[in-house]
VOBA-1610 file (N, C-alpha, C; in pm, whole numbers, padded with zeros to 5 digits, always signed):
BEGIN
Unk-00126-01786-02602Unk-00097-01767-02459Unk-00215-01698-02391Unk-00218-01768-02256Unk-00360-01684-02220Unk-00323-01563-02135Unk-00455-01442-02169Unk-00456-01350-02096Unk-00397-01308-01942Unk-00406-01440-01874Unk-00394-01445-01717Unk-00193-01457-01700Unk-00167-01494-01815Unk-00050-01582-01819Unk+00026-01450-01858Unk-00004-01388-01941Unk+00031-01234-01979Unk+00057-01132-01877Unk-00022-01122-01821Unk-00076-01061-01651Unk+00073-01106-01581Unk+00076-01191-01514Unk+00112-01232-01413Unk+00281-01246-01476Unk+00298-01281-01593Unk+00456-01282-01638Unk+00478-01104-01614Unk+00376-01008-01682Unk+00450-00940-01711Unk+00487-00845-01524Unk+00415-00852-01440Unk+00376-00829-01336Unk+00537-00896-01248Unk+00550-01014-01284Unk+00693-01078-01206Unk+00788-01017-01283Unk+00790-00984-01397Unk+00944-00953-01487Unk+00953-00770-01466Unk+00842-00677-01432Unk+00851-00545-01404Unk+00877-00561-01284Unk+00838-00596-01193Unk+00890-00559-01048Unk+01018-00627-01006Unk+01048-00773-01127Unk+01189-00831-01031Unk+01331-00697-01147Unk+01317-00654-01273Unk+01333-00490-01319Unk+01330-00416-01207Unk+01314-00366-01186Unk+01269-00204-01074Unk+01385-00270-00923Unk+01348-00390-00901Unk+01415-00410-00804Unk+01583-00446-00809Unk+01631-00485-00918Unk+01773-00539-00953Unk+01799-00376-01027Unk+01738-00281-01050Unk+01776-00165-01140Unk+01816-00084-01019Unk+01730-00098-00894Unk+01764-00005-00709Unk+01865-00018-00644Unk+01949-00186-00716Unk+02028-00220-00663Unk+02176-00133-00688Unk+02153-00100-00785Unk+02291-00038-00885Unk+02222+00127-00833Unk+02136+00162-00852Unk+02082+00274-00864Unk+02005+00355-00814Unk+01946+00371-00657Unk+01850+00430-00590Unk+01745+00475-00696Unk+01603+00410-00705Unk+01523+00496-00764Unk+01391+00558-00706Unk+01415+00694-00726Unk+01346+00754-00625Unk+01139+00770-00679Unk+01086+00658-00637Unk+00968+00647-00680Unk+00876+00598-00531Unk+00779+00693-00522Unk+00727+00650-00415Unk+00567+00689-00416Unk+00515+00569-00305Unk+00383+00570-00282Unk+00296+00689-00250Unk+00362+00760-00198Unk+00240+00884-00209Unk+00246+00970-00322Unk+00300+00925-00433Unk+00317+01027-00559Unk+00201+00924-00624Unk+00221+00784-00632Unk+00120+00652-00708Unk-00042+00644-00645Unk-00064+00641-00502Unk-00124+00573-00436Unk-00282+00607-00543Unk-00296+00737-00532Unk-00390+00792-00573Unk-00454+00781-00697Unk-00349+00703-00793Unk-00410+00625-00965Unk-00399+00455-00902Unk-00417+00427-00807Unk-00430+00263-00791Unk-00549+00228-00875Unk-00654+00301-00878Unk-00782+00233-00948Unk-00758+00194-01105Unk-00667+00272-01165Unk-00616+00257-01306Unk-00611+00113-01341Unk-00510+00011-01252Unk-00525-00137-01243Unk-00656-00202-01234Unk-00713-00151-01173Unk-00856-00187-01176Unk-00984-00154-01346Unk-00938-00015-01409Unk-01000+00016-01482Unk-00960-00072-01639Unk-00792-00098-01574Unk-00741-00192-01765Unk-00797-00308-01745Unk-00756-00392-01595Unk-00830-00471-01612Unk-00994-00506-01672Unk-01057-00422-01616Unk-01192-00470-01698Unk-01197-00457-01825Unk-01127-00401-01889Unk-01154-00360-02005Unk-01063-00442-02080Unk-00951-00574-02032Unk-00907-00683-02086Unk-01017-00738-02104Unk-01119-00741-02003Unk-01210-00873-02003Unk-01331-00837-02095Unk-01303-00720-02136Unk-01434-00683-02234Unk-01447-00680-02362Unk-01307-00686-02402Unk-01282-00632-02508Unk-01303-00814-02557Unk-01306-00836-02699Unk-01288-00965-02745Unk-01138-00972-02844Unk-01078-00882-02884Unk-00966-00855-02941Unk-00862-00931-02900Unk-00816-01033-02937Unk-00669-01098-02842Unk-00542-01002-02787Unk-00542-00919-02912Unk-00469-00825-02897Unk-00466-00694-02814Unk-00587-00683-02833Unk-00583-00592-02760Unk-00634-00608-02568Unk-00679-00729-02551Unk-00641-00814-02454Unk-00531-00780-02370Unk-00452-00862-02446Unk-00310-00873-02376Unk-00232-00720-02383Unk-00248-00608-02484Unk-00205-00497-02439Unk-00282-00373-02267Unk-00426-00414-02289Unk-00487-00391-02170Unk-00436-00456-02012Unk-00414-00587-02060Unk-00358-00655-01920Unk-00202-00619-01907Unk-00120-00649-01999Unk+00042-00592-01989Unk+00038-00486-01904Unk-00054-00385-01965Unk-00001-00262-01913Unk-00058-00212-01766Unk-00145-00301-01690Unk-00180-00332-01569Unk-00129-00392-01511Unk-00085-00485-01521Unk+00059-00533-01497Unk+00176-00460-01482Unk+00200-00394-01532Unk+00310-00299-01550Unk+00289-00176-01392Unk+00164-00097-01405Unk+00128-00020-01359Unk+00132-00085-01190Unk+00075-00267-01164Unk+00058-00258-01058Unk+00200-00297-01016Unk+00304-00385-01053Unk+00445-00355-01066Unk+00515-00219-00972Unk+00496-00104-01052Unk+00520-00013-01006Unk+00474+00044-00867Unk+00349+00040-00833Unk+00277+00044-00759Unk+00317-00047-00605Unk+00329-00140-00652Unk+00413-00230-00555Unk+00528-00181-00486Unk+00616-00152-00622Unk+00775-00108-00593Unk+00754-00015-00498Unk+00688+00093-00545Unk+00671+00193-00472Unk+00618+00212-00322Unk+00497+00104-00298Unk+00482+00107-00143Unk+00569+00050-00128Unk+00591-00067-00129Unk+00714-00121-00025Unk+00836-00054+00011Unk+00861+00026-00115Unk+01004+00089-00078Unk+00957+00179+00036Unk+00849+00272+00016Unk+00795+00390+00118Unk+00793+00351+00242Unk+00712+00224+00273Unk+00661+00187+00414Unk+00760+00112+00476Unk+00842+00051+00416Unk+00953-00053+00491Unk+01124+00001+00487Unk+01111+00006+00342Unk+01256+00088+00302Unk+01339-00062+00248Unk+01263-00126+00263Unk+01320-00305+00207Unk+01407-00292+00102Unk+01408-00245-00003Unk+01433-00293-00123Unk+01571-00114-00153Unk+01633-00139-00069Unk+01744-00051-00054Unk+01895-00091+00027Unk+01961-00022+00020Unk+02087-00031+00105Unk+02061+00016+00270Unk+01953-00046+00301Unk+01932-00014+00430Unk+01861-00136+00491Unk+01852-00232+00403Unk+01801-00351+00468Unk+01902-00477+00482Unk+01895-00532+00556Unk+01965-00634+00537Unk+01894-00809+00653Unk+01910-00875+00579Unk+01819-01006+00610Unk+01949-01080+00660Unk+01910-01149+00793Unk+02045-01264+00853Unk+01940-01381+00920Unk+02026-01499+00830Unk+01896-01603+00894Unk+02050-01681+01024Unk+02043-01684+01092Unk+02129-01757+01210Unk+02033-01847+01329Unk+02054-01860+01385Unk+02050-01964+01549Unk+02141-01911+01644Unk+02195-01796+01668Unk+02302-01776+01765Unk+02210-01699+01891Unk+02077-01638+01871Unk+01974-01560+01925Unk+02011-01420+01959Unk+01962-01343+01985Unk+01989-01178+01970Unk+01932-01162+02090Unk+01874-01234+02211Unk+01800-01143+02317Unk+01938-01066+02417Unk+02081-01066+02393Unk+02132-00993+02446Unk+02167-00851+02336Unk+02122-00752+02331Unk+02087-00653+02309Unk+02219-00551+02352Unk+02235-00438+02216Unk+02367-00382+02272Unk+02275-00252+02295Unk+02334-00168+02394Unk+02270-00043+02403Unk+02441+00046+02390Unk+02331+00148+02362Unk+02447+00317+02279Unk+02357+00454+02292Unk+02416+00493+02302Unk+02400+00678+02362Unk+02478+00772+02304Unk+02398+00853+02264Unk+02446+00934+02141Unk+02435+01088+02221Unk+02504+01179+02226Unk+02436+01361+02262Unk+02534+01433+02208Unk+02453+01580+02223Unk+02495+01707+02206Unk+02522+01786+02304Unk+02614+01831+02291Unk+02611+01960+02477Unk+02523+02047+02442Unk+02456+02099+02506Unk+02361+02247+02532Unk+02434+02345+02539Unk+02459+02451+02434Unk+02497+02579+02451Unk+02381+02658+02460Unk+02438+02799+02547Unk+02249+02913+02550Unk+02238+02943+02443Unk+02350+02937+02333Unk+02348+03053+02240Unk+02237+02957+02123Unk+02203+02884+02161Unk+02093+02774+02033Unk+01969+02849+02085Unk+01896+02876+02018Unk+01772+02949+02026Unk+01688+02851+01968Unk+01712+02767+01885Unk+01602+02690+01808Unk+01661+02547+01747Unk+01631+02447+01699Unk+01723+02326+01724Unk+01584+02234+01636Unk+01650+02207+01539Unk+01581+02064+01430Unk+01624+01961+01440Unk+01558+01829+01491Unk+01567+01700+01450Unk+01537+01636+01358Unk+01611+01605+01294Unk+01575+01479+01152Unk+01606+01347+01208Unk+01489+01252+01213Unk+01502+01140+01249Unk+01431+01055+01158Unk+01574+00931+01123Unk+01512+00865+00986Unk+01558+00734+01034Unk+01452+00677+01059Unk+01488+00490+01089Unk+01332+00464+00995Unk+01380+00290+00971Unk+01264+00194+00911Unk+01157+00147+01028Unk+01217+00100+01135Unk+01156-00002+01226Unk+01207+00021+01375Unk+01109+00016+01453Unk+01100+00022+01623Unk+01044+00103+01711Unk+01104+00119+01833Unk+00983+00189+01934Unk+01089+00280+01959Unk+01009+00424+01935Unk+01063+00581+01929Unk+01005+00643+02077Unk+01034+00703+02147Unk+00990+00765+02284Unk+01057+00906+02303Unk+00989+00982+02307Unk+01022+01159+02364Unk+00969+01101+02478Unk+01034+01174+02618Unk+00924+01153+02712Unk+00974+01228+02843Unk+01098+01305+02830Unk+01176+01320+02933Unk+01275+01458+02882Unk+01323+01549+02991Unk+01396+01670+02959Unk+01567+01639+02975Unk+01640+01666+02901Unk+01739+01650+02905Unk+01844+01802+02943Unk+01960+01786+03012Unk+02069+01893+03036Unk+02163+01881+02894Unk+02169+01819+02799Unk+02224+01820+02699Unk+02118+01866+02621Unk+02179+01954+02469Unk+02050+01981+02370Unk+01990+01864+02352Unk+02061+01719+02348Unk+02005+01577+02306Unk+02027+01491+02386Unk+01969+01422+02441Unk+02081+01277+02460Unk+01991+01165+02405Unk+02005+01032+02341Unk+01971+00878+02242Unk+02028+00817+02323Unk+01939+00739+02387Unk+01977+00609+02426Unk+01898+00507+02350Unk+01973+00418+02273Unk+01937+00333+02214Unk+01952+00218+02260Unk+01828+00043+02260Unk+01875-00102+02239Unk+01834-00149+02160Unk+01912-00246+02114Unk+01854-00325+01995Unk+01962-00420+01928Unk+01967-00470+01857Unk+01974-00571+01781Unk+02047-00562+01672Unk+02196-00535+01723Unk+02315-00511+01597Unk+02263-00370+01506Unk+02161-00266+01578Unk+02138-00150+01511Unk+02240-00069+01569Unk+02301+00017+01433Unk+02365+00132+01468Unk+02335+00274+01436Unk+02332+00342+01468Unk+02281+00445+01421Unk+02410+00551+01419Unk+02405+00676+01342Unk+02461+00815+01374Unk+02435+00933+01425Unk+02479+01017+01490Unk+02418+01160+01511Unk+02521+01291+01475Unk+02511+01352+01404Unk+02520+01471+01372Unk+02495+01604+01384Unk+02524+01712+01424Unk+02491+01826+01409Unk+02582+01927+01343Unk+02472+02060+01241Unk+02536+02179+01228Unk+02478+02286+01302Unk+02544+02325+01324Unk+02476+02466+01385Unk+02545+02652+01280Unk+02410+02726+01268Unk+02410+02846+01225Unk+02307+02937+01204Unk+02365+03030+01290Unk+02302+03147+01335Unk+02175+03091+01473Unk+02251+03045+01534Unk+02152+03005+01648Unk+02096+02882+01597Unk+02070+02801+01545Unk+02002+02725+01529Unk+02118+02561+01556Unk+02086+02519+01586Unk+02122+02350+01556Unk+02016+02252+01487Unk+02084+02200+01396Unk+02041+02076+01274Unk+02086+01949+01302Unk+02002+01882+01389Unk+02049+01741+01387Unk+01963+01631+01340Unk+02072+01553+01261Unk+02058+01412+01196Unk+02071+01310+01308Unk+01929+01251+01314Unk+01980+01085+01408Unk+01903+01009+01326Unk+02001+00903+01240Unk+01980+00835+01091Unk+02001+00678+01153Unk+01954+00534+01125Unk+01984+00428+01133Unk+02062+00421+01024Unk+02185+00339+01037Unk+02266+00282+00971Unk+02173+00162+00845Unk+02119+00110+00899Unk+02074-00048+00845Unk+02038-00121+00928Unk+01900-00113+00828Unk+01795-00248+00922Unk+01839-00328+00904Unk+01873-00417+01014Unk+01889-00605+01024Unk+01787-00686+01058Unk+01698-00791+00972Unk+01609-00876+01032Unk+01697-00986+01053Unk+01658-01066+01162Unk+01698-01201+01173Unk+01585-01364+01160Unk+01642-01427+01110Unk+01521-01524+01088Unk+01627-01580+01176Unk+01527-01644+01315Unk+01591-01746+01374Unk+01615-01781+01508Unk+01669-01786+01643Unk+01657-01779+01814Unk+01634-01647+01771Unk+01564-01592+01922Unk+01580-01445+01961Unk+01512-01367+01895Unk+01471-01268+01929Unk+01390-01119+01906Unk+01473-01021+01826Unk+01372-00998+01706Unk+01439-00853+01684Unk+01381-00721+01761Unk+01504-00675+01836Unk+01479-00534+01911Unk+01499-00412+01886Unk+01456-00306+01833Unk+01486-00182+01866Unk+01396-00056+01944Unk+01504-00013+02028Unk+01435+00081+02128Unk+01505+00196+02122Unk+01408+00313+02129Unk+01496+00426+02097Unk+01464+00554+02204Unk+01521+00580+02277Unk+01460+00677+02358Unk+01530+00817+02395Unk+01449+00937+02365Unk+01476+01059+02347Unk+01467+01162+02442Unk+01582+01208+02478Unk+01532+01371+02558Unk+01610+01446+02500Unk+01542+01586+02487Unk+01582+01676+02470Unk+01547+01808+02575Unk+01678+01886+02549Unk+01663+02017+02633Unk+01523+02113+02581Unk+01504+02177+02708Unk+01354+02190+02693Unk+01406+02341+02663Unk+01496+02468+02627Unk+01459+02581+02630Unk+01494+02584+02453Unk+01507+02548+02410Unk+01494+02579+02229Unk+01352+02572+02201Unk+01337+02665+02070Unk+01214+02615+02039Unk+01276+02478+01921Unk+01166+02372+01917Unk+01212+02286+01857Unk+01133+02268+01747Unk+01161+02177+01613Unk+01122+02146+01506Unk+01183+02015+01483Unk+01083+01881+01468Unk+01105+01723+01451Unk+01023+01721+01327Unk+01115+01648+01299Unk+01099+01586+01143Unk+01161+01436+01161Unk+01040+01337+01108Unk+01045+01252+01130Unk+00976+01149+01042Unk+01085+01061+00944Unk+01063+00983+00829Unk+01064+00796+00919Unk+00993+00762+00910Unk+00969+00625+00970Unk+00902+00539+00885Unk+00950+00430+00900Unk+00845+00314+00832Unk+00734+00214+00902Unk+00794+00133+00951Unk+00664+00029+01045Unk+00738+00036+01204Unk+00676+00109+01283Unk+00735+00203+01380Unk+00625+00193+01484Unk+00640+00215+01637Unk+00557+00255+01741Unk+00608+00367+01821Unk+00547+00515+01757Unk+00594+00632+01832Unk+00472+00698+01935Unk+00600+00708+02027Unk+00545+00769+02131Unk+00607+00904+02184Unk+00506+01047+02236Unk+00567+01147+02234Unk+00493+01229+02332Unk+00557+01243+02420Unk+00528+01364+02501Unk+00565+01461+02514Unk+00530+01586+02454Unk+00589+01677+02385Unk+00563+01799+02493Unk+00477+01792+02606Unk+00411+01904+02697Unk+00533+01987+02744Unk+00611+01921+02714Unk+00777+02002+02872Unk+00880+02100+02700Unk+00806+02091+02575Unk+00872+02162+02501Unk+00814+02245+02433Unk+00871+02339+02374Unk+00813+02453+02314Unk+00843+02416+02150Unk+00750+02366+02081Unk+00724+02287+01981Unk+00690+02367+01818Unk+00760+02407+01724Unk+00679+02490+01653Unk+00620+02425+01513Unk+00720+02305+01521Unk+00667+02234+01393Unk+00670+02082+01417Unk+00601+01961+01439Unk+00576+01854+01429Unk+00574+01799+01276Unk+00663+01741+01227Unk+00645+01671+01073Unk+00699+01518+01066Unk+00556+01421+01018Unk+00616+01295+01071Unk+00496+01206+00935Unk+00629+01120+00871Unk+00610+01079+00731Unk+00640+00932+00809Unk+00532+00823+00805Unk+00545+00707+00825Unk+00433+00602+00752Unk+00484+00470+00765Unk+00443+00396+00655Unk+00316+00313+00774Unk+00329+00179+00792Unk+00209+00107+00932Unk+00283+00105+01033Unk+00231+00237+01102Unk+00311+00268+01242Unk+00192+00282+01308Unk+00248+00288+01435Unk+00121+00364+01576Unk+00170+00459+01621Unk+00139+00595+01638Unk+00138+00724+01681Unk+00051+00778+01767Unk+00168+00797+01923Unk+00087+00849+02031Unk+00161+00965+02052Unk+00093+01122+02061Unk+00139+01207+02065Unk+00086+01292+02157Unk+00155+01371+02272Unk+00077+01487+02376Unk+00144+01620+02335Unk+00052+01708+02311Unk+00129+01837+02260Unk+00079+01908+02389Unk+00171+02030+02449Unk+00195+02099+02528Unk+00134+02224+02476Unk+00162+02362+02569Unk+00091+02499+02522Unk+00236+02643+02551Unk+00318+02559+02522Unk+00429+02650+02480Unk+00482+02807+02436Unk+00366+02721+02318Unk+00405+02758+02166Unk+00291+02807+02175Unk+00314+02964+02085Unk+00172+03019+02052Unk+00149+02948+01921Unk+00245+02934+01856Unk+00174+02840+01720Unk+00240+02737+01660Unk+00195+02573+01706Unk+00213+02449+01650Unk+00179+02435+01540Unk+00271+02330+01413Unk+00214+02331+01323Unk+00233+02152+01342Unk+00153+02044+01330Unk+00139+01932+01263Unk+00138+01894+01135Unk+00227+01826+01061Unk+00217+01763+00982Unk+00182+01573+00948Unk+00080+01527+00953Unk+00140+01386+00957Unk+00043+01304+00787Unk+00126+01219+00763Unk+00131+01156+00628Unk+00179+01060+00640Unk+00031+00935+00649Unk+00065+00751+00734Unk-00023+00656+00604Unk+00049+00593+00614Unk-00002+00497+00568Unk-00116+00350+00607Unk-00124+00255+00644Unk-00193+00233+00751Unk-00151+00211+00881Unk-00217+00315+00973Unk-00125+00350+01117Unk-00293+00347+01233Unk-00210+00386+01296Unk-00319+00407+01436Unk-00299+00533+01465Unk-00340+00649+01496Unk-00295+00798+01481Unk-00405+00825+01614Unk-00329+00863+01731Unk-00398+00944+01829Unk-00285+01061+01868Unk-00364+01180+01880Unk-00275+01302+01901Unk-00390+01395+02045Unk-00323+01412+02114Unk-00334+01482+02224Unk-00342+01623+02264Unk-00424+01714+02232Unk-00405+01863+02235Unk-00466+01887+02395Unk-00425+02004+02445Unk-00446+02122+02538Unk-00594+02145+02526Unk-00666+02181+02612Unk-00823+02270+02641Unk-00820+02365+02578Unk-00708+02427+02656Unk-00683+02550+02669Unk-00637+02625+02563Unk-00581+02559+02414Unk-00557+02599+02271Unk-00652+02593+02218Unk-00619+02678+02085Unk-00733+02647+01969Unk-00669+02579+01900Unk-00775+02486+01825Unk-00713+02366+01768Unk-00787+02362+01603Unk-00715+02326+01513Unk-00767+02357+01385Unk-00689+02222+01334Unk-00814+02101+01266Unk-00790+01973+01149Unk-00780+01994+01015Unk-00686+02006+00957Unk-00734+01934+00839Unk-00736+01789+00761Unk-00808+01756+00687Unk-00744+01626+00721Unk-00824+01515+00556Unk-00746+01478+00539Unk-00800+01420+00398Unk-00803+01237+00400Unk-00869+01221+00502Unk-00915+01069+00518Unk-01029+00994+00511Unk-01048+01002+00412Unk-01182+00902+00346Unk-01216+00798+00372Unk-01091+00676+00351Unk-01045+00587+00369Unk-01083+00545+00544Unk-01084+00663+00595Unk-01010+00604+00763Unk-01152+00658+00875Unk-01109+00564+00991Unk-01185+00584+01121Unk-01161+00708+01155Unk-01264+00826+01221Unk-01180+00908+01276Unk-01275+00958+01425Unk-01173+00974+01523Unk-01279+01049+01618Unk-01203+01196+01661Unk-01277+01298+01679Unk-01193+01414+01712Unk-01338+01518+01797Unk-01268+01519+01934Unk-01293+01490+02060Unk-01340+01672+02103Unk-01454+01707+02064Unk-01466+01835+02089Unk-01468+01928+01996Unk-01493+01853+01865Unk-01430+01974+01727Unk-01544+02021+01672Unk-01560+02081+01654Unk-01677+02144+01581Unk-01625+02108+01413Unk-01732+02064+01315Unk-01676+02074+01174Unk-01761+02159+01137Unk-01646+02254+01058Unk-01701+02410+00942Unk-01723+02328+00837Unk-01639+02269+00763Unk-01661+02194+00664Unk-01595+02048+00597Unk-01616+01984+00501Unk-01579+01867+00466Unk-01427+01878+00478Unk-01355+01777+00600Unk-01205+01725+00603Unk-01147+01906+00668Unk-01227+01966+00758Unk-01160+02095+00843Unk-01269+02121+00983Unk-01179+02107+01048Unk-01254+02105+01209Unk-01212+02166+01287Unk-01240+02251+01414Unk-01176+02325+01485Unk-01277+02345+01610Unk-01204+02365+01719Unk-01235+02353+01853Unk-01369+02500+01864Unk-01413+02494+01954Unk-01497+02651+01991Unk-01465+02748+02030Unk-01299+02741+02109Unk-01200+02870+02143Unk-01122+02887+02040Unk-01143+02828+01893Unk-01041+02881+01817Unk-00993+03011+01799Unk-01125+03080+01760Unk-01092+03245+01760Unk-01064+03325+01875Unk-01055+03249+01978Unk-01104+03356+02117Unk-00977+03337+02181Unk-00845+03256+02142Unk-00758+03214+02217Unk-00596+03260+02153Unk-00482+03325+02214Unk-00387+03362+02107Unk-00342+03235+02032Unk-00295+03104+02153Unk-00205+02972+02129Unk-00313+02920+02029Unk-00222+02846+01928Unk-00349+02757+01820Unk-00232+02677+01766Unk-00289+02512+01761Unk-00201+02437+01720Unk-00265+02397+01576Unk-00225+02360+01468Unk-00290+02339+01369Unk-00240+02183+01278Unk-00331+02116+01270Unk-00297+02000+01278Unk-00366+01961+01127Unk-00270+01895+01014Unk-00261+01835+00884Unk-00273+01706+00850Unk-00351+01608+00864Unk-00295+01448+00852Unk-00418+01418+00680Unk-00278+01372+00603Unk-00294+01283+00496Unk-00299+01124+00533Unk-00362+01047+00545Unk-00368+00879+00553Unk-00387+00835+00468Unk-00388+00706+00490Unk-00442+00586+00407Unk-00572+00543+00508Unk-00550+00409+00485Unk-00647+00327+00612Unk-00591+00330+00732Unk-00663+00430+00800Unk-00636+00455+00903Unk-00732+00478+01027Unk-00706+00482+01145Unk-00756+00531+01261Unk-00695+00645+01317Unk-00786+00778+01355Unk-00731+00899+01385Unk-00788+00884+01504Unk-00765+00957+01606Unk-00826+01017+01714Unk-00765+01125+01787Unk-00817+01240+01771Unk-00744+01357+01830Unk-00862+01376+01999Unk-00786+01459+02067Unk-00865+01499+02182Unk-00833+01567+02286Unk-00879+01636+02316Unk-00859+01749+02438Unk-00814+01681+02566Unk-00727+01775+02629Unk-00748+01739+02767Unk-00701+01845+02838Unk-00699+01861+02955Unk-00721+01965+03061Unk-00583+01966+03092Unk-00533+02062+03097Unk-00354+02065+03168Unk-00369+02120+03314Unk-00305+02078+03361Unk-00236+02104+03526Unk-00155+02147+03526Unk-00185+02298+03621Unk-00058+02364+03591Unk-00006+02387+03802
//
């Protein structure tokens, strides 16, 4: 049997494994734990082709096979969420361009001092952009998507979950839609956390007092304006291949770190101290400082100043 034939069986029989084993069993394996030994596939391979050993051939390629298998499983599950109880495929002709919309909130009590969002969808267009008289209000459209919202609240704080039910693709008339659009009450300080897959977020964050930004997405676009609130923002972001522009204040100090090799980057006024850490020229001289973290893949960054009007 030839080498190539070895490869490629064992490559279809590990990943269609992993995927009928998720079905019974959530398995929690993901691309940013793998991404970083991808070259491994690359290193057995050559060394199938070098070796003259039959045997040891086909144990070099198996197990590259195996490895890129995994590797597979693992992005796709990360960036899409496909290969879970959250996807679901409908091939019809009936067309979807009539669109259901739903609205989800929380009442605003004074007594919330501080207020977390967890927001976990696969797919669509996300928007902060507006102040709300409720701690929340979701207005959602789209395309047989449902979503939930939840909150606990303790000791001042509110914890809210706004989770998609299940992605629906449709093969067939009509558009798949989802639109998601967010206000929140502007006197909490707030903390978003935000797990997405192939997504277009947009965020204008200036009208809130912001202390932690954390946003885990797979090939999304990310447009973000941060405000001067907060004496201290923290950014988190960790993309896969995305488009990443983030928006800071003049008037803050601003501190990168940022571990993208891989990626385009422009950052608009920064002085660099050193390899993958950058920071504005009022860093030290200013109390407010937002501090900004991005892990990528292939990506495009662009951070940049701008002047606030007050």
């Amino acid at each position: 049997m030839k080498t190539s034939h070895i490869f490629w069986g064992t490559l279809f029989i590990v990943l269609g494994l992993l995927i009928l084993l998720n079905n019974f069993s959530p398995i929690g394996l993901y691309w940013e734990d793998l991404w970083q030994y991808w070259p491994i596939v690359l290193v057995l391979l050559g060394i199938s082709l070098m070796i003259r050993n039959r045997g040891g051939k086909i144990i070099f390629a198996a197990s590259a096979a195996i490895f890129l298998a995994v590797s597979i499983f693992a992005s796709v599950k990360f960036t899409t969420g496909f290969i879970n109880n959250d996807f679901e495929v409908s091939f019809d002709d009936n067309g979807h361009n009539n669109y259901t919309v739903n609205e989800y909130k929380e009442d605003y009590d004074p007594a919330i001092n501080r207020a977390i969002l967890n927001l976990d969808a696969k797919a669509g267009d996300f928007n902060i952009d507006s102040v709300s008289k409720e701690l929340i209000y979701i207005k959602t459209v789209g395309t047989d998507n449902k979503f939930y919202l939840t909150k606990n609240e303790y000791d001042g704080t509110s914890n809210l979950r706004f989770r998609m039910k299940k992605t629906r693709f449709h093969f067939g008339k009509g558009n798949y839609k989802n639109k998601v659009n967010i206000s929140m009450n502007e006197n909490p300080v707030w903390n978003l956390n935000l797990d997405i897959g192939a997504a277009s977020i947009d965020m204008d964050l200036t009208k809130y007092k912001i202390e932690k930004l954390d946003v885990d997405m797979g090939a999304a676009s990310l447009d973000v304006k941060l405000g001067a609130l907060s004496d201290k923002t923290n950014v988190i972001v960790d993309a896969g291949a995305s488009s990443i522009n983030i928006s800071v204040p003049e008037q803050v100090g601003c501190e990168i770190k940022t571990d993208d090799v891989l990626s385009s980057n422009s950052y608009d006024n920064f002085r660099k101290i050193k390899s993958g850490l950058y920071r504005t020229s009022n860093f030290d001289d200013v109390q407010k400082k937002i501090y900004i973290d991005i892990d990528c893949g292939v990506s495009s960054v662009s951070i940049n100043r701008y002047k606030m009007e007050y």
